[in-house]
HTML snippet that shows the backbone in 3Dmol.js (N, CA, C, O; Angstrom):
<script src="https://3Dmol.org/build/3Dmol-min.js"></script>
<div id="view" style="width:600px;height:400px;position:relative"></div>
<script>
const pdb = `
ATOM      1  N   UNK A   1       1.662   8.729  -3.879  1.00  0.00           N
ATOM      2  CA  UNK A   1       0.770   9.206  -2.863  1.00  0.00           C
ATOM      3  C   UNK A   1       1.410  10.428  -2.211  1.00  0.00           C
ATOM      4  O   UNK A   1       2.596  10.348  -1.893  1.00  0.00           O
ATOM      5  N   UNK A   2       0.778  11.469  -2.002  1.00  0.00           N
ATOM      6  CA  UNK A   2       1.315  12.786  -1.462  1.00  0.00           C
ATOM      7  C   UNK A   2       0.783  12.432  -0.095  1.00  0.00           C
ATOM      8  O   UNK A   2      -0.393  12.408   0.270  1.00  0.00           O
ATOM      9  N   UNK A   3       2.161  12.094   0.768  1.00  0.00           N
ATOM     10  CA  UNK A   3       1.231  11.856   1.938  1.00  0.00           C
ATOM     11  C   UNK A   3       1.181  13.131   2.716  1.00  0.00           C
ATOM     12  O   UNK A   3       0.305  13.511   3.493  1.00  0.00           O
ATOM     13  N   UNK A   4       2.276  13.710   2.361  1.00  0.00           N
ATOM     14  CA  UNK A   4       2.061  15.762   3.391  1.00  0.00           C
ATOM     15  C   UNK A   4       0.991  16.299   3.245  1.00  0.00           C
ATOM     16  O   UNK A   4       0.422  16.995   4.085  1.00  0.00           O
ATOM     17  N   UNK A   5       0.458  15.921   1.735  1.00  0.00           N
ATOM     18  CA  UNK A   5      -1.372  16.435   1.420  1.00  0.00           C
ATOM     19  C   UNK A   5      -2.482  15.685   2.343  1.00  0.00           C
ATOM     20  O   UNK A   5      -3.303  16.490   2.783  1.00  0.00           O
ATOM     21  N   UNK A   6      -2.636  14.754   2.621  1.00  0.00           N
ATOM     22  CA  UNK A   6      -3.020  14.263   3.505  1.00  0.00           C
ATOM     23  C   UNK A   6      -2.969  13.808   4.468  1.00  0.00           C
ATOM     24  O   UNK A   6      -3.723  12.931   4.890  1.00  0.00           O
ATOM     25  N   UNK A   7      -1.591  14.569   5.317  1.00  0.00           N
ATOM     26  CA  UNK A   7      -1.686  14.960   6.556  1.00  0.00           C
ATOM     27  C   UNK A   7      -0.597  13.638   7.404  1.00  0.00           C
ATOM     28  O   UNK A   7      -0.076  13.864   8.496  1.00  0.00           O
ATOM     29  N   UNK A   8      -0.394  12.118   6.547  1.00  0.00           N
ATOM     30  CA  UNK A   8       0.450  11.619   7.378  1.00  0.00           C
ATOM     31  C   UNK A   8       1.607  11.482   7.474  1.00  0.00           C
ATOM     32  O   UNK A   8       2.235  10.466   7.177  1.00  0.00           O
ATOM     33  N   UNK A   9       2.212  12.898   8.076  1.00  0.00           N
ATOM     34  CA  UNK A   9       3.427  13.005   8.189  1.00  0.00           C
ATOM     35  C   UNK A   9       4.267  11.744   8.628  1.00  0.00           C
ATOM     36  O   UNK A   9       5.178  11.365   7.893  1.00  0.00           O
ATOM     37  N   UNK A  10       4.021  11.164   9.664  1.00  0.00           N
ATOM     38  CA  UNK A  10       4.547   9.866  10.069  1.00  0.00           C
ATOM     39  C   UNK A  10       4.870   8.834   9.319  1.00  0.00           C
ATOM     40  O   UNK A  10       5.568   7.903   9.720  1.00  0.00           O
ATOM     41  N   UNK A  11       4.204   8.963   7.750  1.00  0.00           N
ATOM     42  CA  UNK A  11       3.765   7.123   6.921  1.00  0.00           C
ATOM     43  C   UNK A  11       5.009   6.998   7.150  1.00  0.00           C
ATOM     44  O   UNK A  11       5.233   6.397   8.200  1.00  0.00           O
ATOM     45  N   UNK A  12       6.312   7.475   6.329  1.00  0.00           N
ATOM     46  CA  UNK A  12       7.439   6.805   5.967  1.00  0.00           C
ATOM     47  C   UNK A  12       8.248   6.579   7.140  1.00  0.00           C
ATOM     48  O   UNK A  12       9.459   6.416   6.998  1.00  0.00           O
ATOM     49  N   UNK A  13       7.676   6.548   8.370  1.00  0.00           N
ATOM     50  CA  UNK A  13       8.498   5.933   9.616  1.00  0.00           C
ATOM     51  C   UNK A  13       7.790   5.011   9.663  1.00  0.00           C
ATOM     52  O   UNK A  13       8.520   4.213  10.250  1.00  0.00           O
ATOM     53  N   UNK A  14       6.665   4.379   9.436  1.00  0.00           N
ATOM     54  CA  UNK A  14       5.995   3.335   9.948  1.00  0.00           C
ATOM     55  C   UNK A  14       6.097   2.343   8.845  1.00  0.00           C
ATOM     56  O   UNK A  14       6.301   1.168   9.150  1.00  0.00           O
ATOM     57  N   UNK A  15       5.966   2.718   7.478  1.00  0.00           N
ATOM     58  CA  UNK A  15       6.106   1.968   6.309  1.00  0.00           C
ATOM     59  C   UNK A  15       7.266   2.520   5.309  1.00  0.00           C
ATOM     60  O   UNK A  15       7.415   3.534   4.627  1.00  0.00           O
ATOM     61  N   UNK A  16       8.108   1.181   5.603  1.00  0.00           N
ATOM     62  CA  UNK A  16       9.193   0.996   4.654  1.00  0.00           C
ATOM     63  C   UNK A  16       9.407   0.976   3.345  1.00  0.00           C
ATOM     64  O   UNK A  16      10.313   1.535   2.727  1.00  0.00           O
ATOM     65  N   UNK A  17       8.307   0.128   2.831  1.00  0.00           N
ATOM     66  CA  UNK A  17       8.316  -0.341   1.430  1.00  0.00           C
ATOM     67  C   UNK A  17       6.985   0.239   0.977  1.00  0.00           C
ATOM     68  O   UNK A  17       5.990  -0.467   1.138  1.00  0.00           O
ATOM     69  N   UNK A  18       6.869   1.277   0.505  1.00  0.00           N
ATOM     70  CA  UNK A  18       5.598   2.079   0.052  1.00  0.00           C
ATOM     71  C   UNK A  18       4.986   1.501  -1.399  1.00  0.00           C
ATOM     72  O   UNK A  18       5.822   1.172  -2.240  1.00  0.00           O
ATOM     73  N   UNK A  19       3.932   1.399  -1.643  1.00  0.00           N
ATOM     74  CA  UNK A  19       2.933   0.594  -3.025  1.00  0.00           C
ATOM     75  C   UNK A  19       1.811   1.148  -2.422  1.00  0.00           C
ATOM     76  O   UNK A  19       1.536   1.017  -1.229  1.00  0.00           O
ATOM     77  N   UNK A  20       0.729   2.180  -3.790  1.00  0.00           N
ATOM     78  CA  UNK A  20      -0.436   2.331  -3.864  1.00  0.00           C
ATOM     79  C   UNK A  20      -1.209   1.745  -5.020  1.00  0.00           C
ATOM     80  O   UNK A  20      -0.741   0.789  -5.640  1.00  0.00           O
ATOM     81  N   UNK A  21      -2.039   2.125  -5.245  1.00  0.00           N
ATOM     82  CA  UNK A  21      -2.506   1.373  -6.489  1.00  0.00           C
ATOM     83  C   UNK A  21      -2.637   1.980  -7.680  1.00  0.00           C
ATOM     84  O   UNK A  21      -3.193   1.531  -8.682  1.00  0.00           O
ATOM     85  N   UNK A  22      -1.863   3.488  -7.470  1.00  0.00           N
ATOM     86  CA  UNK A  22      -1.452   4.276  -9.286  1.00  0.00           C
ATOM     87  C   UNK A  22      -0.330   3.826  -9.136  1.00  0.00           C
ATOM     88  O   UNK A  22       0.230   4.035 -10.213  1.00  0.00           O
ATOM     89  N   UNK A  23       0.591   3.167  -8.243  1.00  0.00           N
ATOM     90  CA  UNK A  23       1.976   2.877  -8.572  1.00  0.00           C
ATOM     91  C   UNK A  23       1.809   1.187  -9.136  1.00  0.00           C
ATOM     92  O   UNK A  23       2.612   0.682  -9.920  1.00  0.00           O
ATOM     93  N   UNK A  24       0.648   0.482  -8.582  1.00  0.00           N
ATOM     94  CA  UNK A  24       0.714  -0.530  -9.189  1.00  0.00           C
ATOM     95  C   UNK A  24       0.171  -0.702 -10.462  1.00  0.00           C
ATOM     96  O   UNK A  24       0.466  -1.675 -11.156  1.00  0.00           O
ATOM     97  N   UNK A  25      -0.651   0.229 -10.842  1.00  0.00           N
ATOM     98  CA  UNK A  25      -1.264   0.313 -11.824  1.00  0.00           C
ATOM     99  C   UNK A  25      -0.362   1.139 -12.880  1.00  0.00           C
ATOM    100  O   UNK A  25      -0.943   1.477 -13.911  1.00  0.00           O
ATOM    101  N   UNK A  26       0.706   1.424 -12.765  1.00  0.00           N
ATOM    102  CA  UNK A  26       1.852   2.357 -13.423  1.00  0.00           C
ATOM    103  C   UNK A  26       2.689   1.396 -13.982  1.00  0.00           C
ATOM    104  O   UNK A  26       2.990   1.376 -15.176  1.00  0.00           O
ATOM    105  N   UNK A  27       3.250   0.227 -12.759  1.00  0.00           N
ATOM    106  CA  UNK A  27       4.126  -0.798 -12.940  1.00  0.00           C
ATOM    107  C   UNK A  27       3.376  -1.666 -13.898  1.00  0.00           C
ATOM    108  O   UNK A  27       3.912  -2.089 -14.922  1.00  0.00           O
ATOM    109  N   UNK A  28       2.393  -1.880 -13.640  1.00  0.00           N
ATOM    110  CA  UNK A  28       1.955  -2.830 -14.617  1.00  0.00           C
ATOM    111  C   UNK A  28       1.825  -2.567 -16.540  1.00  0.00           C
ATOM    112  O   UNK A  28       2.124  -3.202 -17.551  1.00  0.00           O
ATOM    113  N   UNK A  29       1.091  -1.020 -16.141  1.00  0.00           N
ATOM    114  CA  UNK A  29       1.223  -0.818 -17.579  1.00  0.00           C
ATOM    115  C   UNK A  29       3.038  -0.568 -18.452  1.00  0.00           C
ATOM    116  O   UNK A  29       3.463  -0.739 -19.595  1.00  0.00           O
ATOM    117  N   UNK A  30       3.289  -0.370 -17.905  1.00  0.00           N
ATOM    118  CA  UNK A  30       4.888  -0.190 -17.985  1.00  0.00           C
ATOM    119  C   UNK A  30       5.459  -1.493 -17.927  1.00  0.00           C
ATOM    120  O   UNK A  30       6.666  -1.564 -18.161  1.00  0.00           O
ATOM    121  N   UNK A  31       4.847  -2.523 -17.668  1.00  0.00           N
ATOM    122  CA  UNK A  31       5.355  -4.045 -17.818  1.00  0.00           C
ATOM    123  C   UNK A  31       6.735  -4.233 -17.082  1.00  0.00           C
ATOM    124  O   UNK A  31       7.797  -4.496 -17.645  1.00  0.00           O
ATOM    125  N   UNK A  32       6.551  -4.061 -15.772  1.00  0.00           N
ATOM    126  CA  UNK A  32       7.334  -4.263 -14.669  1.00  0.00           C
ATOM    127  C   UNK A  32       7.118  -5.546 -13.931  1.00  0.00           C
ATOM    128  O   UNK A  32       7.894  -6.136 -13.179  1.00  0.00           O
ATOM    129  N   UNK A  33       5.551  -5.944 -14.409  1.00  0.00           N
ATOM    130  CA  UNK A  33       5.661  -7.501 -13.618  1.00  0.00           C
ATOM    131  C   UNK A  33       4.979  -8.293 -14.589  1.00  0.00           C
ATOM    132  O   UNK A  33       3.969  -8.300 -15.293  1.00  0.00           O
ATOM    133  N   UNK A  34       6.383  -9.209 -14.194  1.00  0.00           N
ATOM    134  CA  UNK A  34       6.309 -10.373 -15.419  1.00  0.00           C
ATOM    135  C   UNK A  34       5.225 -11.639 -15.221  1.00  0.00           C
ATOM    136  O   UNK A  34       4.656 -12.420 -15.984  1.00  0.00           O
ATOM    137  N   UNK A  35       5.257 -11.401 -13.734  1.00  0.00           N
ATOM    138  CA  UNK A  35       3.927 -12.559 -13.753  1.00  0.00           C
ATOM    139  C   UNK A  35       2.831 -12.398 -13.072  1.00  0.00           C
ATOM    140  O   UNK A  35       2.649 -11.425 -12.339  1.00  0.00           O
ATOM    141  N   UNK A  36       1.913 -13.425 -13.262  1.00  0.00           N
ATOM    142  CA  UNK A  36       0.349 -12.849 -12.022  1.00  0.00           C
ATOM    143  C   UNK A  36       0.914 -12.718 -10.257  1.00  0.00           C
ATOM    144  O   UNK A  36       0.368 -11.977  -9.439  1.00  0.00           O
ATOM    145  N   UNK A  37       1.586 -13.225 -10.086  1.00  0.00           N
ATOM    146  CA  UNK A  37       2.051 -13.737  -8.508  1.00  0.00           C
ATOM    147  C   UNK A  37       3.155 -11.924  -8.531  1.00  0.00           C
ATOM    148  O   UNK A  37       3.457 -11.588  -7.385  1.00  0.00           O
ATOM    149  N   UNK A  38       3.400 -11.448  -9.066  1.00  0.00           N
ATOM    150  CA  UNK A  38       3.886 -10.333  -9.067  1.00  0.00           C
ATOM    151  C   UNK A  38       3.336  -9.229  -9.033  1.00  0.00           C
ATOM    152  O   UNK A  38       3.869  -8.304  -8.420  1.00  0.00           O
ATOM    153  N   UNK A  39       1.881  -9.037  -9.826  1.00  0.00           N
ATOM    154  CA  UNK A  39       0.848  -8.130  -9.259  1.00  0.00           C
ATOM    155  C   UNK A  39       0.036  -8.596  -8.420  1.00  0.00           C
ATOM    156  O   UNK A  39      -0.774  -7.800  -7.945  1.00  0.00           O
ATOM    157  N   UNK A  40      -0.006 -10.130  -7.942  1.00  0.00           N
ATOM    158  CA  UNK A  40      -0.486  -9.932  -6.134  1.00  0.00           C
ATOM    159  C   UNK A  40       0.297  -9.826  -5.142  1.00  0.00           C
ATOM    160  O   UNK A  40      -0.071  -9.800  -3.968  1.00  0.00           O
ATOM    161  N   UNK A  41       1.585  -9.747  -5.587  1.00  0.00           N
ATOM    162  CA  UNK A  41       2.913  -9.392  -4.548  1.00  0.00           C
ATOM    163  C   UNK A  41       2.823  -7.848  -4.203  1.00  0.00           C
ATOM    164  O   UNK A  41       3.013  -7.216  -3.163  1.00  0.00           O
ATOM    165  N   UNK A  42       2.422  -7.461  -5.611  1.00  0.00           N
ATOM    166  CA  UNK A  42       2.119  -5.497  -4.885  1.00  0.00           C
ATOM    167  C   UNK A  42       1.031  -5.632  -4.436  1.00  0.00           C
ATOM    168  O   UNK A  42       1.067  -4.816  -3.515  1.00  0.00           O
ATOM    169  N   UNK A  43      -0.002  -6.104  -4.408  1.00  0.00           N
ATOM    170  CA  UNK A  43      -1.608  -5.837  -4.164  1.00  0.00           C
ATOM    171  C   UNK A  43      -1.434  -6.063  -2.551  1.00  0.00           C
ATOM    172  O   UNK A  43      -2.036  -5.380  -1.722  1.00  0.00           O
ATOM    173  N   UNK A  44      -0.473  -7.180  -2.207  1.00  0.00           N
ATOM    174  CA  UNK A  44      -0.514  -7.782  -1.075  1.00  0.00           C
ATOM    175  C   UNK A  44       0.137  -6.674   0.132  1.00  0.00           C
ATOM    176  O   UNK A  44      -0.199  -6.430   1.291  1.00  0.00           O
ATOM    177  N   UNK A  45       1.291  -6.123  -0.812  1.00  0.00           N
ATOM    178  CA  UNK A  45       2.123  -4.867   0.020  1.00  0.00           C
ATOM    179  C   UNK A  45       1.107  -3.908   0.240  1.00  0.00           C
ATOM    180  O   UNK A  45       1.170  -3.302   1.310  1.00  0.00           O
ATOM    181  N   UNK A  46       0.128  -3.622  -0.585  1.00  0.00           N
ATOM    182  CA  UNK A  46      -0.615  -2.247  -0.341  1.00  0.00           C
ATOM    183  C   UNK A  46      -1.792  -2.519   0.720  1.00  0.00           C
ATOM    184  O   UNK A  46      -2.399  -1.575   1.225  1.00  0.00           O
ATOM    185  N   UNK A  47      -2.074  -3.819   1.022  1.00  0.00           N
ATOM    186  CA  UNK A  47      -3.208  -4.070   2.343  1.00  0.00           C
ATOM    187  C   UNK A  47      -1.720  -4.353   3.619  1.00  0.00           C
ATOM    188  O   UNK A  47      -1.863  -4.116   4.818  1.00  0.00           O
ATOM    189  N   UNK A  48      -0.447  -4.861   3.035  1.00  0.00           N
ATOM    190  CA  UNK A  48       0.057  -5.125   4.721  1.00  0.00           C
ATOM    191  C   UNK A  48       0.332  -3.635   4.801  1.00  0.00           C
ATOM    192  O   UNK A  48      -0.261  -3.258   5.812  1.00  0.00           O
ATOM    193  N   UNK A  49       0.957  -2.577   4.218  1.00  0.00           N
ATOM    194  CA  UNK A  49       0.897  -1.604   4.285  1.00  0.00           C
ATOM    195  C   UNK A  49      -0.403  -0.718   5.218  1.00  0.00           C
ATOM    196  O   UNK A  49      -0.220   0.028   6.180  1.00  0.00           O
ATOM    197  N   UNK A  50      -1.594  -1.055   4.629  1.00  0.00           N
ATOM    198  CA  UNK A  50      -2.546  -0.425   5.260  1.00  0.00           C
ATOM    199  C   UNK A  50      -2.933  -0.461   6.762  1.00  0.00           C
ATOM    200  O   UNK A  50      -3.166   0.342   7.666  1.00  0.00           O
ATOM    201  N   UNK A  51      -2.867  -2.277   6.499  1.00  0.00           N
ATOM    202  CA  UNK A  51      -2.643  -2.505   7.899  1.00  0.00           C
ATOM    203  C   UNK A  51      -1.550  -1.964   9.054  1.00  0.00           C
ATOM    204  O   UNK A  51      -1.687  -1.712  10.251  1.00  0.00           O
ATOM    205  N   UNK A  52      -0.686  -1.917   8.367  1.00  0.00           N
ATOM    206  CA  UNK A  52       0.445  -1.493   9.337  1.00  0.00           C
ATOM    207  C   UNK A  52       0.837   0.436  10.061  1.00  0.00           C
ATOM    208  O   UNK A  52       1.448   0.986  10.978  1.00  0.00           O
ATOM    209  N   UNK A  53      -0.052   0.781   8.825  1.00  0.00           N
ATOM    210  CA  UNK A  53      -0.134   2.238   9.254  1.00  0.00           C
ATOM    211  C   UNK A  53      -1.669   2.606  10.232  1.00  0.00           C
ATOM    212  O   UNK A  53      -1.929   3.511  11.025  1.00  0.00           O
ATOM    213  N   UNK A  54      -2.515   1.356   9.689  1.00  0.00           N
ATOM    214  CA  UNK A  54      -3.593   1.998  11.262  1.00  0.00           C
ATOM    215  C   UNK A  54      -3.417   0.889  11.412  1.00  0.00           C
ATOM    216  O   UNK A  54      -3.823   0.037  10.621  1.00  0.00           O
ATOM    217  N   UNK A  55      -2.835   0.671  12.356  1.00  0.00           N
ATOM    218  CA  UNK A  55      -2.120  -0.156  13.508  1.00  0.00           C
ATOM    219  C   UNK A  55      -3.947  -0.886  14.211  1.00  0.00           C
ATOM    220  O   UNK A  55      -4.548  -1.936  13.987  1.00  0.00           O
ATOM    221  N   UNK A  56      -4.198   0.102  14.919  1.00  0.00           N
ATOM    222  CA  UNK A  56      -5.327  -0.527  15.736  1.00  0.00           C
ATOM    223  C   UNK A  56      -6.303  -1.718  15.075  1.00  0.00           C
ATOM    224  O   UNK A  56      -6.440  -1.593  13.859  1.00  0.00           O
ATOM    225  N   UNK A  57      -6.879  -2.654  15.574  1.00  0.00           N
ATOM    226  CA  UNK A  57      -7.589  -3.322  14.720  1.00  0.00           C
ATOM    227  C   UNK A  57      -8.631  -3.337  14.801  1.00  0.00           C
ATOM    228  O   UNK A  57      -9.240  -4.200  14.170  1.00  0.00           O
ATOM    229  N   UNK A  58      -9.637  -2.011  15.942  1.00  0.00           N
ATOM    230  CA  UNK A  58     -10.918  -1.436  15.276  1.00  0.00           C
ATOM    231  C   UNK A  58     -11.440  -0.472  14.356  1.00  0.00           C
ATOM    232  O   UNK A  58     -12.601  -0.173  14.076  1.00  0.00           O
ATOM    233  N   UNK A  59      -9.944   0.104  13.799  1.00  0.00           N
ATOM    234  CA  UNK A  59      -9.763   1.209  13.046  1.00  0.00           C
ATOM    235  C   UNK A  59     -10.690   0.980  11.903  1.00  0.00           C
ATOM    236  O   UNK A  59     -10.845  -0.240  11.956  1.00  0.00           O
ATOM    237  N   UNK A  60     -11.201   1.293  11.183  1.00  0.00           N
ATOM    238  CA  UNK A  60     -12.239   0.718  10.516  1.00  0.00           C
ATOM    239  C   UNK A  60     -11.449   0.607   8.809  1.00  0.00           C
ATOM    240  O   UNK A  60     -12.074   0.148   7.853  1.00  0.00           O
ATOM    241  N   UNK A  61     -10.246   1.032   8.720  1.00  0.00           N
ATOM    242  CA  UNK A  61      -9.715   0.719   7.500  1.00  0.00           C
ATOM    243  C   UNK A  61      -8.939  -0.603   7.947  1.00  0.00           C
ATOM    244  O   UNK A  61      -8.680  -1.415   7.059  1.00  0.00           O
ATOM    245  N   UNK A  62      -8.657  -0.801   8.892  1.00  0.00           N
ATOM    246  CA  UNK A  62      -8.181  -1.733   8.988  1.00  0.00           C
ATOM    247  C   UNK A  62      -8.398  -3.087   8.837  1.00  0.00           C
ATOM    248  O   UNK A  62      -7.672  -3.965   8.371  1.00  0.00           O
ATOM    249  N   UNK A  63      -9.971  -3.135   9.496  1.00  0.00           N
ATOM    250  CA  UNK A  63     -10.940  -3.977  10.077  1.00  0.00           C
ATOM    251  C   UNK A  63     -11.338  -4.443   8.030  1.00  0.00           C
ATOM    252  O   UNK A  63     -11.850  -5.505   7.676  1.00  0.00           O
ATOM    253  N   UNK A  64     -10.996  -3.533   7.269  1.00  0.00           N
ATOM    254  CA  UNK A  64     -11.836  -4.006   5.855  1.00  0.00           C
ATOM    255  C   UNK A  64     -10.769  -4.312   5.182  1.00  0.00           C
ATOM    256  O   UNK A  64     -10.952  -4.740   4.042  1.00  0.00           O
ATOM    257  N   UNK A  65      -9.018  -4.148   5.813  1.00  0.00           N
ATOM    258  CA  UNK A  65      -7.969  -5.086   5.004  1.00  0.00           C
ATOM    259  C   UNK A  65      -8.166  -6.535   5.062  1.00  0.00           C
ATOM    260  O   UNK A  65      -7.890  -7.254   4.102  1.00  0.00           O
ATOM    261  N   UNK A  66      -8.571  -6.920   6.009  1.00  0.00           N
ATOM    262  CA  UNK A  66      -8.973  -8.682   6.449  1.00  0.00           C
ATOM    263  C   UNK A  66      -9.413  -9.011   5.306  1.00  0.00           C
ATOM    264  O   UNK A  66      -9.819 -10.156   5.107  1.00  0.00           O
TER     265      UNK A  66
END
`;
const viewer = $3Dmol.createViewer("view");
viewer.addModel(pdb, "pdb");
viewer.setStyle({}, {cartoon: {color: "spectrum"}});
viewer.zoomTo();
viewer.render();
</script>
């Protein structure tokens, strides 16, 4: 994810452990996870992730991680 292209300079102070879904979709084809509970372990990082960067919980990306 280019986040300077889209403007959030801040992500990597707010989120530690970064996963999108060409990186999960990269890992997988590349056979990086050996089991199903391992591609919902990234799936799971990329909504707490979401959540955690719009913080607010009327934010409306937020409101559709639930």
């Amino acid at each position: 994810m280019d986040v300077k292209a889209l403007g959030l300079s801040d992500y990597y102070d707010i989120v530690t452990k970064p996963m999108d879904l060409s990186t999960l979709k990269n890992n997988f084809l590349d056979g990086e996870y050996k089991t199903v509970q391992d591609v919902w372990d990234a799936f799971d990082l990329i909504v707490t992730n979401c959540k955690a960067y719009n913080r607010l919980p009327e934010h409306p990306i937020n409101a559709k991680a639930d």
